[in-house]
Backbone of each chain as ProteinMPNN parsed JSONL, in Angstrom:
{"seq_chain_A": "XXXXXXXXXXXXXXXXXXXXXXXXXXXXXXXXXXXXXXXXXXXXXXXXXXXXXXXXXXXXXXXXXXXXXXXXXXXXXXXXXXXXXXXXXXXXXXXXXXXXXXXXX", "coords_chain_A": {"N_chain_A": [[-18.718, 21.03, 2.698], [-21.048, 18.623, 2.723], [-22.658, 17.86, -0.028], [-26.202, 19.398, -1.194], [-28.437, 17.446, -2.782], [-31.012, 16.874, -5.096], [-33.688, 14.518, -5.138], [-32.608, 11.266, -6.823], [-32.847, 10.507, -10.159], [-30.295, 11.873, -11.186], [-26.681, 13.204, -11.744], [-23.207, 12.11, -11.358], [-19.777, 13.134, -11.582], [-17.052, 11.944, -10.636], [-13.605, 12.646, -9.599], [-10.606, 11.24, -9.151], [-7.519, 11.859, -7.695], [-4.01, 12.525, -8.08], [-1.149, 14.321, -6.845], [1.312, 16.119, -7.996], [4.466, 17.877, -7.204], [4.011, 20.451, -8.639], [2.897, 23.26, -7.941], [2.224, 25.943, -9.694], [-0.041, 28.352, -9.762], [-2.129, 26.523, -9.057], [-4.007, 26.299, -6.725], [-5.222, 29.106, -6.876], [-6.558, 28.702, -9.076], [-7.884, 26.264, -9.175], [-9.897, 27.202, -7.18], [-11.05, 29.024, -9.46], [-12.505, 27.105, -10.755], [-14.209, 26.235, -9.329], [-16.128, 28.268, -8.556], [-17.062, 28.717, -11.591], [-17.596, 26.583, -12.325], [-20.141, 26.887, -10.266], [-21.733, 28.301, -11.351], [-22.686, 27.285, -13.711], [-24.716, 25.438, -16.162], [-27.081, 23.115, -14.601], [-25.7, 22.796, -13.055], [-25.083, 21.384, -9.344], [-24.26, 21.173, -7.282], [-20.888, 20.276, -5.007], [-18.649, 18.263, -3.546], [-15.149, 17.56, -1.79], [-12.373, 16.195, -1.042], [-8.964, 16.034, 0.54], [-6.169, 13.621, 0.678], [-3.845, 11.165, 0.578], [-4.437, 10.91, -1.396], [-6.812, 12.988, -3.98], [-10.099, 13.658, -4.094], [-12.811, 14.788, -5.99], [-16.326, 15.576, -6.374], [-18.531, 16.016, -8.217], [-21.883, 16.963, -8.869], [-24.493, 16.8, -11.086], [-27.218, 17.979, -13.34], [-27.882, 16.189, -15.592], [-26.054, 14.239, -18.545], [-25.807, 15.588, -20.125], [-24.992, 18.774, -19.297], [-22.804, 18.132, -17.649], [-21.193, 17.477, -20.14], [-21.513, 19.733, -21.415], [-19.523, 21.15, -19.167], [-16.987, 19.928, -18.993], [-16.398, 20.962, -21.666], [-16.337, 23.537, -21.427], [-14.404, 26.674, -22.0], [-12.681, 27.91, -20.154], [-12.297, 25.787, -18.534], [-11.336, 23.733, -20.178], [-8.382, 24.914, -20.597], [-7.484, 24.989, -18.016], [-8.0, 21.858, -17.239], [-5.729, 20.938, -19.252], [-3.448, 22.304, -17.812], [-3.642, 20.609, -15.406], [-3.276, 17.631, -16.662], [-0.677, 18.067, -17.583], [1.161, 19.75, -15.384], [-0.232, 19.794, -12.754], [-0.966, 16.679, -11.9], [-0.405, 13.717, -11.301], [-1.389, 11.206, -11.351], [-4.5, 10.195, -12.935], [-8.191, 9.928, -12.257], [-11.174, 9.757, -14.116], [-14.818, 9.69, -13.44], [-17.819, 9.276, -15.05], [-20.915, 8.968, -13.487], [-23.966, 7.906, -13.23], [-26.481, 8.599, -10.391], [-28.227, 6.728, -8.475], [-29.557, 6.238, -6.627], [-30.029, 7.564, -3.359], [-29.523, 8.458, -0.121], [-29.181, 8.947, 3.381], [-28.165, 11.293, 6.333], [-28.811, 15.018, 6.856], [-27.09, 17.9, 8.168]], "CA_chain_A": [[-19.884, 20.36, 3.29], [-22.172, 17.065, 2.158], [-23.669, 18.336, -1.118], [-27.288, 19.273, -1.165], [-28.694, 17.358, -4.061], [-31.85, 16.503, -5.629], [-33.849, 13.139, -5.546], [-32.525, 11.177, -8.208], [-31.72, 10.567, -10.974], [-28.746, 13.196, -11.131], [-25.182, 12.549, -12.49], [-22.203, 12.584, -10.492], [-18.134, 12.954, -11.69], [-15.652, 11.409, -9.455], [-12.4, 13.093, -9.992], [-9.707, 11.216, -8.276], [-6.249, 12.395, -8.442], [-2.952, 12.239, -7.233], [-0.477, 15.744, -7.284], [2.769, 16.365, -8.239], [5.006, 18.508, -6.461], [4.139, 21.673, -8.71], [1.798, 23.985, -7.42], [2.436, 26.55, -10.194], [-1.821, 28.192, -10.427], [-3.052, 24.947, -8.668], [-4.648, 27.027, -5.923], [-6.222, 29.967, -7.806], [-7.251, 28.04, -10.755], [-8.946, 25.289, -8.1], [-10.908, 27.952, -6.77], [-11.702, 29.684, -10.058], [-13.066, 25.938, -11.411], [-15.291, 26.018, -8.657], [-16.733, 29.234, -9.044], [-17.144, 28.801, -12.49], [-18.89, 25.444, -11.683], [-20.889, 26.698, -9.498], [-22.681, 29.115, -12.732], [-22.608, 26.439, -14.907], [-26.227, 25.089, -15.927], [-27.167, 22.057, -14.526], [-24.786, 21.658, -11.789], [-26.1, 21.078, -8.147], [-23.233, 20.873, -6.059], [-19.405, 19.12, -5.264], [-17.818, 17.182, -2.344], [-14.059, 17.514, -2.088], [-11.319, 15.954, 0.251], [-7.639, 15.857, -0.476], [-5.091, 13.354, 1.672], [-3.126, 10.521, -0.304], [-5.011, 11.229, -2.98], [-7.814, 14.051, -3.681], [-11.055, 12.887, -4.634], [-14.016, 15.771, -5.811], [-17.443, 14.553, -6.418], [-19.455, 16.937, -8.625], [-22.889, 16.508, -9.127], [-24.909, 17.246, -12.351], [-28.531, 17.265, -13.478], [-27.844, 15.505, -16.24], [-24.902, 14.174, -19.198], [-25.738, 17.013, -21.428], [-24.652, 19.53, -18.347], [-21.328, 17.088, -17.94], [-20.381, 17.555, -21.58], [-21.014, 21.287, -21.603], [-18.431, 21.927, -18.148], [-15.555, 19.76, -19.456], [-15.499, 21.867, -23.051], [-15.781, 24.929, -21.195], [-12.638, 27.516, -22.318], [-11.36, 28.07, -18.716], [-11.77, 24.341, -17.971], [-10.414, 23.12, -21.147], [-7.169, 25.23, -19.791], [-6.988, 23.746, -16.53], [-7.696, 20.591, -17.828], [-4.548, 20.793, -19.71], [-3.131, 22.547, -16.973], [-3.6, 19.64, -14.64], [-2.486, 16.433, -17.315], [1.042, 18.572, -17.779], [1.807, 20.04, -14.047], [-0.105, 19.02, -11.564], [-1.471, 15.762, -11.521], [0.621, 12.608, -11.456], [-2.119, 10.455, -11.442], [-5.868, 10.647, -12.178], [-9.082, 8.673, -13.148], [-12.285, 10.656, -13.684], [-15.444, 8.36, -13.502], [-19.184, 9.239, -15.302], [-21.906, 8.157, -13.102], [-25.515, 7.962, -13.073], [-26.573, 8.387, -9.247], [-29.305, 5.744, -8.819], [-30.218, 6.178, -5.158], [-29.379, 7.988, -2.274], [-29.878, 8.048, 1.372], [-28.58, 9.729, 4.79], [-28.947, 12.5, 7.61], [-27.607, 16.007, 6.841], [-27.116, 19.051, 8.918]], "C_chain_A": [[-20.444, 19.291, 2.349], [-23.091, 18.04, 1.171], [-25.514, 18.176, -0.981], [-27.788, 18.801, -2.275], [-30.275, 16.606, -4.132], [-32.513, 15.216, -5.277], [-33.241, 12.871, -6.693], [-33.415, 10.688, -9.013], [-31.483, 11.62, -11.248], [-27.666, 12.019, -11.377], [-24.031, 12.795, -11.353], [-20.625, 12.53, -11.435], [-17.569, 12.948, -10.733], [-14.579, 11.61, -10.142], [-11.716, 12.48, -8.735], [-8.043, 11.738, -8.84], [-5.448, 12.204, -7.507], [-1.317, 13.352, -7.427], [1.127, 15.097, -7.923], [3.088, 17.111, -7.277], [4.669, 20.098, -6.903], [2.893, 22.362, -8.366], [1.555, 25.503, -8.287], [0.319, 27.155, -10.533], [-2.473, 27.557, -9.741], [-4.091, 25.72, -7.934], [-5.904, 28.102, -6.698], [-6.857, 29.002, -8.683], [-8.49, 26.898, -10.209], [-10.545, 26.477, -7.643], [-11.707, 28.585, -8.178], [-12.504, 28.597, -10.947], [-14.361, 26.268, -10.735], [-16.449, 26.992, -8.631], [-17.374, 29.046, -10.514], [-18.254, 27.799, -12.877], [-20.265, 25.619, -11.325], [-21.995, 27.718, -10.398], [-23.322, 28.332, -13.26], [-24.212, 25.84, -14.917], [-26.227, 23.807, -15.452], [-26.486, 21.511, -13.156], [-25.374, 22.149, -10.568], [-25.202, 20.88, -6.738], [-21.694, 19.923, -6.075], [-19.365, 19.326, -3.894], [-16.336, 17.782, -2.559], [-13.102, 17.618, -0.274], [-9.968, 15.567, -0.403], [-6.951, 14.993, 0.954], [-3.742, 12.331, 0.465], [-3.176, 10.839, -1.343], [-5.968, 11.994, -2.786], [-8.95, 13.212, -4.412], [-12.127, 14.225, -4.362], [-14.732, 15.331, -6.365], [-18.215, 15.602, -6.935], [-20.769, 16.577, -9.425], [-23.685, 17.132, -10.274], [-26.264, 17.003, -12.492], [-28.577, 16.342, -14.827], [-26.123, 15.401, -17.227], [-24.885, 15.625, -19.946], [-24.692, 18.192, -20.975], [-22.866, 19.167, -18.176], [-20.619, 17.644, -18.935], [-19.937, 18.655, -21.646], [-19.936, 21.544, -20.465], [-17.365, 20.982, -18.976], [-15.385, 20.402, -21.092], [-15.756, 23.303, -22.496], [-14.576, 25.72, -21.694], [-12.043, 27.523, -21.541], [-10.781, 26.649, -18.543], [-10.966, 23.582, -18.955], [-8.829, 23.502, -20.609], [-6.809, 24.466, -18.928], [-6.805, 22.266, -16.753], [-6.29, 20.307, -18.211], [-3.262, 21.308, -19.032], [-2.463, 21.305, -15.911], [-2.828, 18.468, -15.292], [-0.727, 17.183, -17.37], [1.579, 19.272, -16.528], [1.037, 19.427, -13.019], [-0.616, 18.103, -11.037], [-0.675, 14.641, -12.436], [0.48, 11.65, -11.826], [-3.653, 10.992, -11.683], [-6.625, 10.089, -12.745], [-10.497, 10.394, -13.093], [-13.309, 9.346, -14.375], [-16.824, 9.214, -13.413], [-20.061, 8.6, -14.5], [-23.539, 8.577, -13.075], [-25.987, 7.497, -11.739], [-28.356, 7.689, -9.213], [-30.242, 6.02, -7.524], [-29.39, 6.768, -4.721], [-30.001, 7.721, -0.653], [-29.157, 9.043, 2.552], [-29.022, 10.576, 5.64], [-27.888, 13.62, 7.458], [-27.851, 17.2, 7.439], [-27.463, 20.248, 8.39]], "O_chain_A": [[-20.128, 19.296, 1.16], [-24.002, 18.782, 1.539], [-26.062, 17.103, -0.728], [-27.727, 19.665, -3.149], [-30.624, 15.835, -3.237], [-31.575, 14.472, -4.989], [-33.147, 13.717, -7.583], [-34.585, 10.448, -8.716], [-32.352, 12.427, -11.576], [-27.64, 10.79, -11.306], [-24.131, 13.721, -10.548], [-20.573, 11.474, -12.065], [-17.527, 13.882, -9.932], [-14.376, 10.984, -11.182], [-11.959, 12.858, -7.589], [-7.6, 11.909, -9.975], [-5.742, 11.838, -6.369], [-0.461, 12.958, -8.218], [1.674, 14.017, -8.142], [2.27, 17.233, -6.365], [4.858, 21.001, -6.087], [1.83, 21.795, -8.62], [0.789, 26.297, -7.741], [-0.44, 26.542, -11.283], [-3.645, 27.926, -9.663], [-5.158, 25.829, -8.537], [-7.084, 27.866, -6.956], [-8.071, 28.833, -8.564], [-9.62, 26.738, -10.671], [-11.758, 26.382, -7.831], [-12.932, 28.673, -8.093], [-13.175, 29.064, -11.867], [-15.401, 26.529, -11.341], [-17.612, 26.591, -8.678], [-18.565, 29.353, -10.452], [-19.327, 27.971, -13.455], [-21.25, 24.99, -11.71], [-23.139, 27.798, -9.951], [-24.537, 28.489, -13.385], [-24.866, 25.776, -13.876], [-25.272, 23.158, -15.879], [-26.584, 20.478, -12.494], [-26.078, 23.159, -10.575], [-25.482, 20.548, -5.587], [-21.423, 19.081, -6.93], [-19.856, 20.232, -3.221], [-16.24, 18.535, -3.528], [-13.068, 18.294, 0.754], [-9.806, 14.994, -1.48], [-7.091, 15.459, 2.084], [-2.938, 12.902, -0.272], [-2.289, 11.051, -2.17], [-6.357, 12.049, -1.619], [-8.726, 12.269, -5.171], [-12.377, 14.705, -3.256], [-14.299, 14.482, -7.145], [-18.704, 16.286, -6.036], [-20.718, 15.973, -10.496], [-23.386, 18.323, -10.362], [-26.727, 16.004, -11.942], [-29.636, 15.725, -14.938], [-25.173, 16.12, -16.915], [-23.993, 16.441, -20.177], [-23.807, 18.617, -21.718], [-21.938, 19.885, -18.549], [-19.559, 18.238, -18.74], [-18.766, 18.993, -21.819], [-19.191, 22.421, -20.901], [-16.832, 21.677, -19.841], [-14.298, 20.304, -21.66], [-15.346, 24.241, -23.179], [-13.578, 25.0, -21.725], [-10.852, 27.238, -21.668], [-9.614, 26.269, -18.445], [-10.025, 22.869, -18.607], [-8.088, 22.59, -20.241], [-6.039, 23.506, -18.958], [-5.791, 21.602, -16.534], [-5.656, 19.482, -17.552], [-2.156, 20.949, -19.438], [-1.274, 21.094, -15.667], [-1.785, 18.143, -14.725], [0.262, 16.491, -17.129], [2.793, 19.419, -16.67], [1.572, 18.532, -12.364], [-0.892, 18.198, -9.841], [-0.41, 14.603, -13.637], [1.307, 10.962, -12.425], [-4.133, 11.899, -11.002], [-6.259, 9.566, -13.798], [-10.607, 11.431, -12.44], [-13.042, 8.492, -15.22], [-17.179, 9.765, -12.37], [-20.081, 7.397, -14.759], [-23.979, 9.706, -12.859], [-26.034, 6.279, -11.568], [-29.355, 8.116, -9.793], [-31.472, 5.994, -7.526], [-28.239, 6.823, -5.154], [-30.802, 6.865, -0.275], [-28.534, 10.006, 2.105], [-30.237, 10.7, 5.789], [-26.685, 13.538, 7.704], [-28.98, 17.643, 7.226], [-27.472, 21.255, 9.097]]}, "seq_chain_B": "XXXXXXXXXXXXXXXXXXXXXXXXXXXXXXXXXXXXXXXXXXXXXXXXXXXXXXXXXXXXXXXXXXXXXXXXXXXXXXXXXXXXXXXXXXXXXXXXXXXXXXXXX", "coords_chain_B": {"N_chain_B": [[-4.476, 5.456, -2.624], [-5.555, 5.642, -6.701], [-8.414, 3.692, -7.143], [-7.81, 0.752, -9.442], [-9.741, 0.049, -11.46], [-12.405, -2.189, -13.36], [-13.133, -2.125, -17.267], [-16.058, -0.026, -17.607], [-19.613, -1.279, -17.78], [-20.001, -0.352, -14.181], [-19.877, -0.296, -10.491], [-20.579, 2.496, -8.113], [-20.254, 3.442, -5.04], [-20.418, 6.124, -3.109], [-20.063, 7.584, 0.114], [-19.89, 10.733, 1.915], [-19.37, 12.354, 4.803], [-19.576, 13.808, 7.808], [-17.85, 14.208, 10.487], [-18.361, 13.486, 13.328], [-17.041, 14.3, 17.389], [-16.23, 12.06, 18.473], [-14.362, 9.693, 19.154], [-14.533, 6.958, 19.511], [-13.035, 3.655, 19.32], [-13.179, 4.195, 16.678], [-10.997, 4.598, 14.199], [-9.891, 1.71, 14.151], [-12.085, 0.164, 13.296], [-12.952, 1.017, 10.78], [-10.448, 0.741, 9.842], [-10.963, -2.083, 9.961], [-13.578, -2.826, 8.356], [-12.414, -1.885, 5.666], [-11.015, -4.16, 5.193], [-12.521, -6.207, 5.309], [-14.218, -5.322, 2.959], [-12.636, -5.736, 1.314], [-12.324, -8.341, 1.125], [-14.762, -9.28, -0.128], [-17.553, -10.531, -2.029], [-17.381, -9.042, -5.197], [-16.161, -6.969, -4.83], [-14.893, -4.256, -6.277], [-12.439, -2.184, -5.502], [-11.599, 0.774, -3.471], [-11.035, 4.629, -2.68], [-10.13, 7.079, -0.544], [-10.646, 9.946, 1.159], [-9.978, 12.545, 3.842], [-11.267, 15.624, 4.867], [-12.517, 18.613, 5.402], [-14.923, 17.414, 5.158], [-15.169, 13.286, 4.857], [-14.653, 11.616, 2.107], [-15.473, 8.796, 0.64], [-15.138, 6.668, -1.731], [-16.503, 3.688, -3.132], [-16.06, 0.879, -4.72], [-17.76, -1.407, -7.012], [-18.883, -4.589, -8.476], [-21.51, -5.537, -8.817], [-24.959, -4.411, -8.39], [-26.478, -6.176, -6.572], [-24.023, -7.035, -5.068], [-23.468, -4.791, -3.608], [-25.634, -4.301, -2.265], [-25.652, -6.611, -1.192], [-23.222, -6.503, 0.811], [-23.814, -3.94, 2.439], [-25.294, -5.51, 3.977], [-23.73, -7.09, 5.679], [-22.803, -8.567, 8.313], [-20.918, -7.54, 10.885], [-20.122, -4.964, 9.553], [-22.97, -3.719, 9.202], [-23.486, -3.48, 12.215], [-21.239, -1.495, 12.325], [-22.375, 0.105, 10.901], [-24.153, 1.058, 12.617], [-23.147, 2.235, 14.663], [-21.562, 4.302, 13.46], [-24.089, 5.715, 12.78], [-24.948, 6.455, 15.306], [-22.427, 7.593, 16.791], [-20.18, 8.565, 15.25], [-20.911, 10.094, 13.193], [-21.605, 13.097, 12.212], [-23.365, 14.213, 10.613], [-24.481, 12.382, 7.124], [-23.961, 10.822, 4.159], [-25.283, 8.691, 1.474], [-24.407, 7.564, -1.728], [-25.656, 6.272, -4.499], [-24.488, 4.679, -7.534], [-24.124, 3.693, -10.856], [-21.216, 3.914, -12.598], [-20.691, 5.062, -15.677], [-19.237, 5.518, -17.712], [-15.489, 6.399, -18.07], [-12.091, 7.646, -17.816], [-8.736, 8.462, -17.558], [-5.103, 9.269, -16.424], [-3.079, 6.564, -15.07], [-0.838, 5.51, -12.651]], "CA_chain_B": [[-4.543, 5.609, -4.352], [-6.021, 5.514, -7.299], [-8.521, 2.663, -7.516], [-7.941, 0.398, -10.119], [-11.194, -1.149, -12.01], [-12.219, -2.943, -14.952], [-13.781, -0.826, -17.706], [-17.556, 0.45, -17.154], [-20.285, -0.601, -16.267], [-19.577, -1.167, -13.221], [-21.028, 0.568, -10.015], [-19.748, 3.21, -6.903], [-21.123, 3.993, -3.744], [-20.128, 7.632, -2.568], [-19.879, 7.92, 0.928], [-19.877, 11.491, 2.301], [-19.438, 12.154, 5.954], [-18.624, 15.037, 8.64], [-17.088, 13.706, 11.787], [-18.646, 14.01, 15.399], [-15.623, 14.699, 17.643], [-16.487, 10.784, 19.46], [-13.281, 8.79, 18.35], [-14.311, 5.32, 20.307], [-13.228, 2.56, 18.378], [-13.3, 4.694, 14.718], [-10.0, 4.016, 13.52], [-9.735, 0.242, 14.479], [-13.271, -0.027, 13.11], [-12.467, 1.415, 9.603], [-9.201, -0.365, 9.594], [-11.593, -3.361, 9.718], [-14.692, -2.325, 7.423], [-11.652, -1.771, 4.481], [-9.892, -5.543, 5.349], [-13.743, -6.719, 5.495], [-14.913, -5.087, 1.984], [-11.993, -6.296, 0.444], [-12.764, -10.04, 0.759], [-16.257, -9.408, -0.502], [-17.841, -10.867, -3.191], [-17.646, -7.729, -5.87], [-15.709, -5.781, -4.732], [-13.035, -3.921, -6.863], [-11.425, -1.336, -5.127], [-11.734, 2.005, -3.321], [-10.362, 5.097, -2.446], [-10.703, 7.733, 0.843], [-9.831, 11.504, 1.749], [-10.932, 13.432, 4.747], [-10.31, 17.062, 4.924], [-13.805, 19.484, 6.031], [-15.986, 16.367, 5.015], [-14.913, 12.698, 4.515], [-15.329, 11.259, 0.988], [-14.691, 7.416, 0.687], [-15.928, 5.581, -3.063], [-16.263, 2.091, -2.982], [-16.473, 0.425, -6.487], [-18.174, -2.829, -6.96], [-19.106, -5.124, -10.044], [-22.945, -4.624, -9.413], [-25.613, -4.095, -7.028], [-26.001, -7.127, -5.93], [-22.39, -7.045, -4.516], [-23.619, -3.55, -2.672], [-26.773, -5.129, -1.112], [-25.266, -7.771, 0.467], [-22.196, -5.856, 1.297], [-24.498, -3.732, 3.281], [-26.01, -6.303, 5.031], [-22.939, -7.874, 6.271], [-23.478, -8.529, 10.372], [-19.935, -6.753, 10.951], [-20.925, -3.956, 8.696], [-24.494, -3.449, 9.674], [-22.798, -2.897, 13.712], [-20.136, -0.617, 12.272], [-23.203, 1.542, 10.402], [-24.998, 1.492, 13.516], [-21.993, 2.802, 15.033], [-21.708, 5.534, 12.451], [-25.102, 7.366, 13.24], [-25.088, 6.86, 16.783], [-21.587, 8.023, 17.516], [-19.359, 9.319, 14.814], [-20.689, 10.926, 12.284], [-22.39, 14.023, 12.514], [-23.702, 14.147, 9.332], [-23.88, 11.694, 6.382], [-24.938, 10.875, 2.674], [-24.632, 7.546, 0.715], [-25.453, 7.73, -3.098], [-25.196, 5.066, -5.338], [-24.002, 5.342, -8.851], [-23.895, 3.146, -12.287], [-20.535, 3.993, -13.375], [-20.694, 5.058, -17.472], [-18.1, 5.943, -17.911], [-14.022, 7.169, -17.195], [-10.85, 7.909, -18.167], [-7.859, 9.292, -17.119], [-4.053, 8.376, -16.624], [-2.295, 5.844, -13.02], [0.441, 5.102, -12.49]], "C_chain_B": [[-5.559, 5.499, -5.067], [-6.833, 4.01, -7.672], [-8.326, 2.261, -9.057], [-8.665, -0.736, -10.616], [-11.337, -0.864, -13.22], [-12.567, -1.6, -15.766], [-15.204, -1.13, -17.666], [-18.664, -0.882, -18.123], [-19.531, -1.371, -15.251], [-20.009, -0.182, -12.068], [-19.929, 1.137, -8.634], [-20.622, 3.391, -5.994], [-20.057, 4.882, -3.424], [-20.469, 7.529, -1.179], [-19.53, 9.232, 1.689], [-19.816, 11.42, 3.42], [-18.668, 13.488, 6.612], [-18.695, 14.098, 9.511], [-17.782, 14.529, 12.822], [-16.793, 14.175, 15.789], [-15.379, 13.294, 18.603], [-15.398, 9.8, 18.257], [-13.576, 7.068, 18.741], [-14.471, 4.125, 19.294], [-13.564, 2.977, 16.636], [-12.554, 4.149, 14.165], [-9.775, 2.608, 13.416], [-10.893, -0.338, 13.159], [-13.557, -0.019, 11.635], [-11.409, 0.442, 9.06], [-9.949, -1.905, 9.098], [-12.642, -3.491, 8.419], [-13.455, -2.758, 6.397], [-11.184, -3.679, 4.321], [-11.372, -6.485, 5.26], [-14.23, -6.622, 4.088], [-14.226, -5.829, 1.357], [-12.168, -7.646, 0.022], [-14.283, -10.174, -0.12], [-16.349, -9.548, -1.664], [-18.006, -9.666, -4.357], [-17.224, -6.83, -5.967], [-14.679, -5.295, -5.355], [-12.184, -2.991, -6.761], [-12.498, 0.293, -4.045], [-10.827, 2.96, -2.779], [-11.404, 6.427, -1.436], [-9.95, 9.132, 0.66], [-10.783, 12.249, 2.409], [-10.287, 14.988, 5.081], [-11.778, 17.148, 6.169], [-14.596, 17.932, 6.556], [-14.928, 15.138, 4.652], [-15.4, 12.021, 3.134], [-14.967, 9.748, 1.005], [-16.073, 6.532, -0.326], [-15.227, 4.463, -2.86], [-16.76, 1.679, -4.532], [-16.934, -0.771, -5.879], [-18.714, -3.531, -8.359], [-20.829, -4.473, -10.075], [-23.682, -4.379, -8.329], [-25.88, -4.595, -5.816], [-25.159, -7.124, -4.872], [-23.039, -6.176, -3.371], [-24.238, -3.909, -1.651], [-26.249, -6.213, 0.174], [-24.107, -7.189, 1.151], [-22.87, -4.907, 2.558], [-25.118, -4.402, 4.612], [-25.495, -7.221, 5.867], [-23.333, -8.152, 7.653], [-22.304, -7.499, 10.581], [-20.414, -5.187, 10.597], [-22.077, -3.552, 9.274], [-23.982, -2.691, 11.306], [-21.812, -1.651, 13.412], [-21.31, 0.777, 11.706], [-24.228, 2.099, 11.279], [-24.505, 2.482, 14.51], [-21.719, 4.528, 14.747], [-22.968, 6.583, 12.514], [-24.936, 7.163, 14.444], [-23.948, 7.545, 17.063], [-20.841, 9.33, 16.205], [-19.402, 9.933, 13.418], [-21.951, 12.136, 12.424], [-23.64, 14.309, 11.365], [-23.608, 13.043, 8.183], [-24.297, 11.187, 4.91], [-24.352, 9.776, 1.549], [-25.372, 7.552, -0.562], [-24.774, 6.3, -3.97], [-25.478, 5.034, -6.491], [-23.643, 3.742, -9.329], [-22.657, 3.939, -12.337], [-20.765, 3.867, -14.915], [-19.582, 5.062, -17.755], [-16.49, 6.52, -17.389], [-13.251, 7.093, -18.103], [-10.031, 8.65, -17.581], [-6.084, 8.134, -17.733], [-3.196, 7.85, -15.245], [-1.658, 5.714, -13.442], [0.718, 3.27, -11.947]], "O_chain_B": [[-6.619, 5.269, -4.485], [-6.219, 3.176, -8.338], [-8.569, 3.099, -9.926], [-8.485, -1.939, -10.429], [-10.89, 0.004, -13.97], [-12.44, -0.445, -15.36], [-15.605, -2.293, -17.683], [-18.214, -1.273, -19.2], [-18.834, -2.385, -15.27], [-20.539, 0.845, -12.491], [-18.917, 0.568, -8.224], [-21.817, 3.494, -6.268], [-18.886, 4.503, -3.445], [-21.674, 7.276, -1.199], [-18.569, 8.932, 2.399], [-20.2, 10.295, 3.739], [-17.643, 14.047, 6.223], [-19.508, 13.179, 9.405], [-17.788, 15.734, 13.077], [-15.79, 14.182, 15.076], [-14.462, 13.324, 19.424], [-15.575, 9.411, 17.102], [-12.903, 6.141, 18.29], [-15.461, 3.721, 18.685], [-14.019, 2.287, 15.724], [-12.914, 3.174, 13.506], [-9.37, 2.304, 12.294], [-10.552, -1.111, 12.263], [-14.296, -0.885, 11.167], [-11.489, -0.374, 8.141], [-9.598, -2.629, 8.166], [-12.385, -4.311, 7.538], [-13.382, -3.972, 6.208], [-11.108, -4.225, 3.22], [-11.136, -7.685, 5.117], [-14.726, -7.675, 3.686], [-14.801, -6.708, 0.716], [-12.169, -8.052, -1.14], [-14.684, -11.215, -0.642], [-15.603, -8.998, -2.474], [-19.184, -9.31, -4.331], [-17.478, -5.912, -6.748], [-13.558, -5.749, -5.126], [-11.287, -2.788, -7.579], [-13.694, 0.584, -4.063], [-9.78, 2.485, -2.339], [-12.607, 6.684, -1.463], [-8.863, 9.303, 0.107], [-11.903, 12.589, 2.029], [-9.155, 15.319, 5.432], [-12.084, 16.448, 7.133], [-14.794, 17.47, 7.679], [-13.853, 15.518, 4.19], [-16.618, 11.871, 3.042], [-13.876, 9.566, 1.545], [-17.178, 6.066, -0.046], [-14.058, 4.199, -2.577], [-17.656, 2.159, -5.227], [-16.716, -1.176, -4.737], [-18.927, -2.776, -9.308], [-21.332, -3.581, -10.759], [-23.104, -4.122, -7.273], [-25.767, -4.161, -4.67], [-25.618, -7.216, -3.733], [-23.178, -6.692, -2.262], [-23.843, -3.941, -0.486], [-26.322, -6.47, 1.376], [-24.084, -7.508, 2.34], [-22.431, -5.149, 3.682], [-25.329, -4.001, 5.757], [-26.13, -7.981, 6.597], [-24.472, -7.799, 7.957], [-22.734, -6.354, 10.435], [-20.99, -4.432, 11.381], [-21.817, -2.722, 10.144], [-24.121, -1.482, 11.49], [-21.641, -0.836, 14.319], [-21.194, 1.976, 11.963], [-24.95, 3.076, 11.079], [-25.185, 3.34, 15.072], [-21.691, 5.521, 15.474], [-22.94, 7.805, 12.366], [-24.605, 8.272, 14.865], [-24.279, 8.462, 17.815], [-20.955, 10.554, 16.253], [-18.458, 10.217, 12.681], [-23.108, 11.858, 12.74], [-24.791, 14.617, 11.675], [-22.458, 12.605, 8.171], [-25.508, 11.378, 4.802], [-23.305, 9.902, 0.914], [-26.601, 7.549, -0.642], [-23.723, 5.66, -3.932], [-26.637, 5.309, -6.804], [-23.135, 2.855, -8.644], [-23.001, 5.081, -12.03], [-20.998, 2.769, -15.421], [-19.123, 4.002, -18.18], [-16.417, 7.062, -16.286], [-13.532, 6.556, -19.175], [-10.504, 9.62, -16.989], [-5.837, 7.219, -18.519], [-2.719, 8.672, -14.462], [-1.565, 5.725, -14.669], [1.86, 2.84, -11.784]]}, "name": "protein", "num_of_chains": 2, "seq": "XXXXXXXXXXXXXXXXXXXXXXXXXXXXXXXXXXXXXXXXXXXXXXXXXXXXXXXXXXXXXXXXXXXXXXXXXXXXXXXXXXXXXXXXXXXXXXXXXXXXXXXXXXXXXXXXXXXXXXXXXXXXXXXXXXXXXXXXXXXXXXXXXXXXXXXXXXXXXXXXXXXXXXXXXXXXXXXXXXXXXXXXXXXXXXXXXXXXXXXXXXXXXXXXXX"}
């Protein structure tokens, strides 16, 4: 679903990516990010759609929050997980969400 | 794919979206919007995936770019389009890019 998030200013990471063929973990380990995420201080919600390419959108209350989930222990794994099996391609992109807007269910 | 843009700053608009089940004129309409942004003053790429929810980041140099990109005439009819018919839901945030890294191909 359309993340419930905050007025801003809030942070967002845009993870785009692009697989490989191995799926060795991918599944479990996806799910146990998200979970793990979803503890984590600071964080507020994620987006996520996969077709050509996957693109997840996780939202943050601030950088500090950011810093602490990518040195996590699990995520550090996966992390390294992902650059050596299953991602072919991938950008990840810091943002500072400036404004928002819309109608959500 | 993976857009490819300069290095930071530089700015995203997030696009979120669930789908009504009203197809009239979506695909065509989209097809156009993308062949429409692209000419635009600012613009440097984006990338799409619709699973549950649709996600679709649009990069651009700065805000500027966004504003008027918004306010296209085309555009403006296609977002009028978008709440009245086909999207059920929807949530546009707009993000400073700080930062990224990763590795494309």
């Amino acid at each position: 679903m359309i993340a419930t998030t905050p007025p801003p200013p809030y942070f967002a990471v845009i993870f785009t990516s692009v697989r490989t063929e191995v799926d060795e973990n991918y599944t479990e380990t996806s799910t146990e990010m998200v979970r793990l995420a979803e503890q984590h201080a600071g964080y507020l919600g994620h987006e996520s759609a996969r077709e050509e390419v996957g693109i997840t959108v996780s939202y943050w209350k601030d950088l500090e929050s950011i810093r602490a989930w990518k040195q996590q222990t699990d995520h550090l794994v996966a992390q390294k997980m992902g650059r050596e099996k299953w991602y072919a391609a991938y950008k990840t992109r810091i943002c500072a969400v400036e404004r928002d807007y819309g109608v959500q269910i």
